[in-house]
Backbone as a chain_set.jsonl record, in Angstrom:
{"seq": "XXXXXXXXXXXXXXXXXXXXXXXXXXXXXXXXXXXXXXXXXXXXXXXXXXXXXXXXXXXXXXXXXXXXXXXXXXXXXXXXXXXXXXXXXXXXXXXXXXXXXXXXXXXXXXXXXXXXXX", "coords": {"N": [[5.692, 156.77, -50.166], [7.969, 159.241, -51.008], [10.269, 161.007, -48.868], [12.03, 162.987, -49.469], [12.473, 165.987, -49.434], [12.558, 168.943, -51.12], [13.297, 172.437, -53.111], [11.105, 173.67, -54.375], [8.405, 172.258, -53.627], [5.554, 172.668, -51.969], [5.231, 174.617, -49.088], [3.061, 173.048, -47.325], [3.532, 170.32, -48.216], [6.121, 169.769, -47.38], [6.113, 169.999, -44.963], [4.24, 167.697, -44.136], [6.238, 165.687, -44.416], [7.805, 165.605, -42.988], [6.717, 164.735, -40.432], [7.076, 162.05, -38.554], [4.761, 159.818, -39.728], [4.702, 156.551, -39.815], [6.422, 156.32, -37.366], [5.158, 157.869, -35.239], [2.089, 156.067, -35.374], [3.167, 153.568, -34.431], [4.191, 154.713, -31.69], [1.508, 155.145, -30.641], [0.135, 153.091, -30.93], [1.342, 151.141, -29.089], [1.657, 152.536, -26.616], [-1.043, 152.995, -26.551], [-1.969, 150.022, -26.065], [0.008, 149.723, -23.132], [-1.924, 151.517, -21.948], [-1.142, 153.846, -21.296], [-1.849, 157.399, -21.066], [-2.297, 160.8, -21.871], [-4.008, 161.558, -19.202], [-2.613, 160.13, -16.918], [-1.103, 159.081, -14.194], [1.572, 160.251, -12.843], [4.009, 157.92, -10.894], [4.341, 156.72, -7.703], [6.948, 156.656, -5.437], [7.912, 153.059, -4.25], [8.861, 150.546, -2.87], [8.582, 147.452, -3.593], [8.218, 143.59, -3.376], [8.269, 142.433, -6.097], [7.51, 144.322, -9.744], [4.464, 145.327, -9.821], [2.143, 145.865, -11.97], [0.619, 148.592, -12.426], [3.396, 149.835, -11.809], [4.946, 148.975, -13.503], [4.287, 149.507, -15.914], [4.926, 152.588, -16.333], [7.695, 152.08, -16.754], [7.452, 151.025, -18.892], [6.587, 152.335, -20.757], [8.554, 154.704, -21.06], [10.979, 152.973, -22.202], [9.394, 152.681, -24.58], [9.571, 154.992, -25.543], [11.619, 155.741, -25.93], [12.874, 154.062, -27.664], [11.496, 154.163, -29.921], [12.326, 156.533, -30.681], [15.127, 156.416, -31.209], [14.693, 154.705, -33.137], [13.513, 155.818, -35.216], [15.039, 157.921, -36.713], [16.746, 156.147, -37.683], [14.74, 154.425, -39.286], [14.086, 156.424, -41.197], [16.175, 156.856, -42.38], [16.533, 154.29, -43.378], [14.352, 152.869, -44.575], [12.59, 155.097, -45.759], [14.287, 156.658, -47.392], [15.62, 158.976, -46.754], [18.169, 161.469, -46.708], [18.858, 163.85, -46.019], [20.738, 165.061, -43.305], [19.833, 167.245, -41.894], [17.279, 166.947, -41.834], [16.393, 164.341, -40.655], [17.044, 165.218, -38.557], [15.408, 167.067, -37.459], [13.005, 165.626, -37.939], [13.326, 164.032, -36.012], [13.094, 165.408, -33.917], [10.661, 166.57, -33.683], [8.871, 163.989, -33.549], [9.928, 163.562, -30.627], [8.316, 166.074, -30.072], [5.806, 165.716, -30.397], [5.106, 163.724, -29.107], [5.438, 164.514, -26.468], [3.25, 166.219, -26.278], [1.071, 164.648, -25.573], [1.832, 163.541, -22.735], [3.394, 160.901, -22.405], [6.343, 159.92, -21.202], [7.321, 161.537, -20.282], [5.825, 163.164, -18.331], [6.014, 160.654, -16.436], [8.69, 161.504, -15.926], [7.889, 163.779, -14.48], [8.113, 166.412, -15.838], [5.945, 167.471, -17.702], [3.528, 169.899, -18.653], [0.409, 170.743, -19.567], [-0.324, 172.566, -20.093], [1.542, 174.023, -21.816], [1.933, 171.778, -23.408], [-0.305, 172.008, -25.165]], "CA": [[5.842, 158.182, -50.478], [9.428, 159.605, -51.24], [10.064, 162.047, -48.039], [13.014, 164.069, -49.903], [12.437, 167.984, -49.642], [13.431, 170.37, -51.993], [12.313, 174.169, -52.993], [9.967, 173.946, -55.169], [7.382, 171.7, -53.206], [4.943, 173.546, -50.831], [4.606, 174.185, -47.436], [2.344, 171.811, -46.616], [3.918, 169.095, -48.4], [7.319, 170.174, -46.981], [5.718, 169.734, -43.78], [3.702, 166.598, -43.897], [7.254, 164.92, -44.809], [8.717, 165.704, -41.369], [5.854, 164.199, -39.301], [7.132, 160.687, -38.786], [3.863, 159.079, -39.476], [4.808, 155.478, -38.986], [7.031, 156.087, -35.866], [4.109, 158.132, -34.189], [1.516, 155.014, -35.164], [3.633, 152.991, -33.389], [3.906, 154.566, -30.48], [-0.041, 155.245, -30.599], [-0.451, 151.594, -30.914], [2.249, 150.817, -27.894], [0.757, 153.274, -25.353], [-2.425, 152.428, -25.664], [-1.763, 148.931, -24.97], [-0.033, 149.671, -22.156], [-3.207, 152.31, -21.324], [-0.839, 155.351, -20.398], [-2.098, 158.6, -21.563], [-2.022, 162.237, -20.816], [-4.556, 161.566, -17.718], [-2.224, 158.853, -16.374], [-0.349, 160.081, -13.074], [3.378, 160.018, -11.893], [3.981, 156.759, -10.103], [4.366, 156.891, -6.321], [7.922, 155.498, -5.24], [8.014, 152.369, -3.823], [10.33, 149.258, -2.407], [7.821, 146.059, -3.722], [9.338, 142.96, -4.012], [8.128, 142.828, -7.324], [6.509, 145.154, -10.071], [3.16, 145.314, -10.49], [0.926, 146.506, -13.675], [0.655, 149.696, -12.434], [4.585, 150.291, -11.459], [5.872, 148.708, -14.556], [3.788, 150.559, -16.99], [6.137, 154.044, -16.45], [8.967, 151.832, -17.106], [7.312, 150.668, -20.221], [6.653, 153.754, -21.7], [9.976, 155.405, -21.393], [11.303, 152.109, -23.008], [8.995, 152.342, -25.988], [9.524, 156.264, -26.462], [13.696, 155.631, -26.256], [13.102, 152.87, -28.708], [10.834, 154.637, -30.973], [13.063, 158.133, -30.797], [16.356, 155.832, -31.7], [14.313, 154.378, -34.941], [13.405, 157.364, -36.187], [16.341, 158.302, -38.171], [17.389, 154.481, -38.512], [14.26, 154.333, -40.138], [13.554, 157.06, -42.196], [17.417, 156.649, -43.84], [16.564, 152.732, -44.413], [12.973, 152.746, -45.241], [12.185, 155.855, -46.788], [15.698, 156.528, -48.014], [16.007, 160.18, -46.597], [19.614, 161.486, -46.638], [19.543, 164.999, -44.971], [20.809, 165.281, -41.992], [18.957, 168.126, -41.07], [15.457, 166.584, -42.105], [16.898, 163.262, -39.974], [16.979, 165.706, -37.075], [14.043, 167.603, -37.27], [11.816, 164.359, -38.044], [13.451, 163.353, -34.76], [12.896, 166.113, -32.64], [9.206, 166.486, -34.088], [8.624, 163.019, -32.527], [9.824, 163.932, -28.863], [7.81, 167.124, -29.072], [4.291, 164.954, -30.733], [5.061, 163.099, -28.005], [5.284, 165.444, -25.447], [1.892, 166.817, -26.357], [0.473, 163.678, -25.244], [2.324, 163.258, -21.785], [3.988, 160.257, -22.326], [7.5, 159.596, -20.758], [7.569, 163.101, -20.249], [4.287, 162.732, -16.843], [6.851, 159.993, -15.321], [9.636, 162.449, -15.477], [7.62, 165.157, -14.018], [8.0, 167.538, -16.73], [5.017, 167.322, -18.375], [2.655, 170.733, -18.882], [-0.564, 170.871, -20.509], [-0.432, 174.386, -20.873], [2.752, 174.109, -22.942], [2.161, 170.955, -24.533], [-1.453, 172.626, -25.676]], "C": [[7.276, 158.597, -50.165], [9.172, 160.749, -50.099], [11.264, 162.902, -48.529], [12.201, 165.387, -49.864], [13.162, 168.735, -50.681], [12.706, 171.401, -52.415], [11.373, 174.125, -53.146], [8.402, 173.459, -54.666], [6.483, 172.808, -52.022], [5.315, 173.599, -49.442], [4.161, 172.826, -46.811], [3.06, 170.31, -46.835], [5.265, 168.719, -47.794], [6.933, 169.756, -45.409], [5.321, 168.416, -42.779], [5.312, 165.374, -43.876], [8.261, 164.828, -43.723], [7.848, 165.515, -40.259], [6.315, 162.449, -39.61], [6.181, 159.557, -38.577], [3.732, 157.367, -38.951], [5.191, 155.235, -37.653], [5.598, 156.532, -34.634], [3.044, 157.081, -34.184], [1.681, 154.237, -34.245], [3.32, 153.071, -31.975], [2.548, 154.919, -29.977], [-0.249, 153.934, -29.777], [-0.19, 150.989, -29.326], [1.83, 151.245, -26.634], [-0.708, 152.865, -25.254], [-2.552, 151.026, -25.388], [-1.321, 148.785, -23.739], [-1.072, 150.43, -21.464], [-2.329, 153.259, -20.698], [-0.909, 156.122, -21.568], [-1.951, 159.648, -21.282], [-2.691, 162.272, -19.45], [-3.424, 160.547, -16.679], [-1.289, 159.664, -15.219], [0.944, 159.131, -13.103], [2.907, 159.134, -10.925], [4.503, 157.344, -8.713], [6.289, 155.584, -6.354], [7.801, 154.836, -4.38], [8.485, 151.441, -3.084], [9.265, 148.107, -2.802], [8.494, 145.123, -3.823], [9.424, 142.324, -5.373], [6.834, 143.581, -7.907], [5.142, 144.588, -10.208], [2.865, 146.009, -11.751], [1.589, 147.682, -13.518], [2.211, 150.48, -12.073], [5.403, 149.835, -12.747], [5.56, 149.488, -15.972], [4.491, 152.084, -17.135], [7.301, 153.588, -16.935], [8.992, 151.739, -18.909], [7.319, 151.795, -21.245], [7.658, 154.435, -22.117], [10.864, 154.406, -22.364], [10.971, 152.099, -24.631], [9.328, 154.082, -26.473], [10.965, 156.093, -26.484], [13.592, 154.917, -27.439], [12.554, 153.443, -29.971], [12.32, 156.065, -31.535], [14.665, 157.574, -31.363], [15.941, 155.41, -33.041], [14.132, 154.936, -35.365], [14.293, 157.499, -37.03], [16.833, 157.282, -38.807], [16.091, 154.401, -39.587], [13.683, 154.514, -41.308], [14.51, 156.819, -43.191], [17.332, 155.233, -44.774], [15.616, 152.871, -45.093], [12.678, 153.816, -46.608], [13.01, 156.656, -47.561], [15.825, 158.6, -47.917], [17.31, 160.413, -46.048], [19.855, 162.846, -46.225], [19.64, 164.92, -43.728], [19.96, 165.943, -41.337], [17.437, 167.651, -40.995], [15.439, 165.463, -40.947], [16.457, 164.202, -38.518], [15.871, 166.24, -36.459], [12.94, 166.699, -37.075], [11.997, 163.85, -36.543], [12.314, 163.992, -33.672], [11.482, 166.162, -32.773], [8.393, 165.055, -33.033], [8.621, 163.359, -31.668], [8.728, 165.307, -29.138], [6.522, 166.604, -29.495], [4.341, 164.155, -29.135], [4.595, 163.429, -26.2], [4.028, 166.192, -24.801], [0.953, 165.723, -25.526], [0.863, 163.104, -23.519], [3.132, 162.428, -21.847], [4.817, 159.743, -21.339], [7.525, 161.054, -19.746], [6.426, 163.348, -18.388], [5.01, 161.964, -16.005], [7.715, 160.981, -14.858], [9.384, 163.51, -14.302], [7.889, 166.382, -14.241], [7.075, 167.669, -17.637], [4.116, 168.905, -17.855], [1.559, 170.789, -19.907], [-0.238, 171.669, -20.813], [0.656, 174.509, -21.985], [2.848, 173.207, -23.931], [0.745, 171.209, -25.088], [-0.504, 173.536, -26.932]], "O": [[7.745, 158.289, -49.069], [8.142, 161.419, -50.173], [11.49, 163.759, -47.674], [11.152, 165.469, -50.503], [14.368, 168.953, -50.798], [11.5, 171.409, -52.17], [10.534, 174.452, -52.306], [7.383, 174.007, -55.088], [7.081, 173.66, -51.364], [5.67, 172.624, -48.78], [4.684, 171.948, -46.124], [3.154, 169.412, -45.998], [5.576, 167.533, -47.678], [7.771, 169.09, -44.8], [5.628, 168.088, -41.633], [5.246, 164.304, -43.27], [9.272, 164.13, -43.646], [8.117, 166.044, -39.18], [5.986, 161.785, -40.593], [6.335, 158.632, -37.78], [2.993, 156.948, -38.059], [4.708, 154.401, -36.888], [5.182, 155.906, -33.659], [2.735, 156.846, -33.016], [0.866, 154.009, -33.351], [2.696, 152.312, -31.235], [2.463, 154.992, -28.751], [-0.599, 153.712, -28.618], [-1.043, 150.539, -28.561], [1.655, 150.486, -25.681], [-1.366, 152.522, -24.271], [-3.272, 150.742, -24.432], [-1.881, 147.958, -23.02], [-1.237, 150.081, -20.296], [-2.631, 153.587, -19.551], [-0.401, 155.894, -22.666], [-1.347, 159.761, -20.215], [-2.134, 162.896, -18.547], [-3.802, 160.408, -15.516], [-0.84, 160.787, -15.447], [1.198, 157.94, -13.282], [1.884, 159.259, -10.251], [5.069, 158.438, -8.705], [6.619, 154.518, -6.874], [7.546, 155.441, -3.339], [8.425, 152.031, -2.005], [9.019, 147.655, -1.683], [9.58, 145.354, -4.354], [10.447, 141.767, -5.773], [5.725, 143.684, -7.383], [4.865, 143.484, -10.677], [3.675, 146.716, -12.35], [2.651, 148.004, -14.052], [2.199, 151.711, -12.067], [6.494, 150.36, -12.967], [6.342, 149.917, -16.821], [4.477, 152.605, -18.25], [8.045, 154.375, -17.521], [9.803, 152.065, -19.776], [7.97, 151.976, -22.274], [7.8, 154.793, -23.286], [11.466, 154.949, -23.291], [11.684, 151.761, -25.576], [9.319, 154.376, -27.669], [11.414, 156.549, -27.535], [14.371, 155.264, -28.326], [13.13, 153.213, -31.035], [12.943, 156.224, -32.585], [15.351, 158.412, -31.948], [16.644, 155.659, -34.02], [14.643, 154.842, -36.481], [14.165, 157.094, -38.186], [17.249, 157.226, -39.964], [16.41, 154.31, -40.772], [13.127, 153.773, -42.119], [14.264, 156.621, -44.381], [17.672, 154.957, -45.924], [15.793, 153.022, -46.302], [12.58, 153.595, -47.815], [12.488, 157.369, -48.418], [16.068, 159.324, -48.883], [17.693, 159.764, -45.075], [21.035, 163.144, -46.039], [18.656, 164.71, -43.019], [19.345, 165.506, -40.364], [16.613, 168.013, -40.155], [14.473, 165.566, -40.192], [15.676, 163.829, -37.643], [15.435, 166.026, -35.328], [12.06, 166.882, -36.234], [11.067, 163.347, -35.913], [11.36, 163.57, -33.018], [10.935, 165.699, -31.772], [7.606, 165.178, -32.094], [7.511, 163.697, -31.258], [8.212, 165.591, -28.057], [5.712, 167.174, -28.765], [3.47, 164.213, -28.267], [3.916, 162.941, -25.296], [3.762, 166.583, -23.664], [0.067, 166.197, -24.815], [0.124, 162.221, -23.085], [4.137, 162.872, -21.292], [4.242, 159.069, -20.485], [7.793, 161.2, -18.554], [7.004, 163.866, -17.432], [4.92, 162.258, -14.813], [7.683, 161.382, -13.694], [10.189, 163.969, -13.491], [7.955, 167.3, -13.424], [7.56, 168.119, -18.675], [4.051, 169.061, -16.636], [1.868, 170.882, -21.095], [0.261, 171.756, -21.935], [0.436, 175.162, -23.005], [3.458, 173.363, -24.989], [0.516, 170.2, -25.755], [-1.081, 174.292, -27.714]]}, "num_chains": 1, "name": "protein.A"}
């Protein structure tokens, strides 16, 4: 599906074209293998002398949402051959805030709100 925008198309379709459905799959797929979700708590700091499961899994996450949030625009300009900037940016930011909704990266940080990401 061609994600170009222009006037004449609707709303909705105008809309659906700035949800970066593959990138968010991804990181669907990615998180729930590692099993962090919005219930998942802020890690406790430590000194181990190495990680465990449960201490490396925060690392992982922030890894796969940097990695995802950098392909985004690489991938929409290669793949689906979108050339506005502004759509490039928005598709981005759309990601971090889908993301956000979900806790993610965002629960390690300790900026994470339901109430706001509701």
């Amino acid at each position: 599906m061609p994600r170009a925008i222009n006037a004449t198309q609707p709303y909705r379709d105008k809309l659906l074209k700035l949800i970066p459905t593959e990138i968010v799959a991804a990181y669907m797929v990615l998180a729930g293998i590692l099993g962090f979700g919005a219930t998942a708590a802020a890690p406790s700091v430590q000194q181990p002398s190495r990680l465990t499961d449960a201490e490396l899994q925060p690392i992982l996450i922030q890894v796969v949402f940097f990695v995802l949030l950098v392909l985004t625009p690489v991938y929409l300009r290669k793949v689906s051959r979108v050339t506005g900037v502004a759509q490039l940016g928005v598709t981005t930011l759309s990601f971090a805030v889908w993301v956000y909704t979900l806790g993610g990266p965002f629960i390690v940080w300790d900026i994470y709100y339901p109430l706001i990401a509701s």
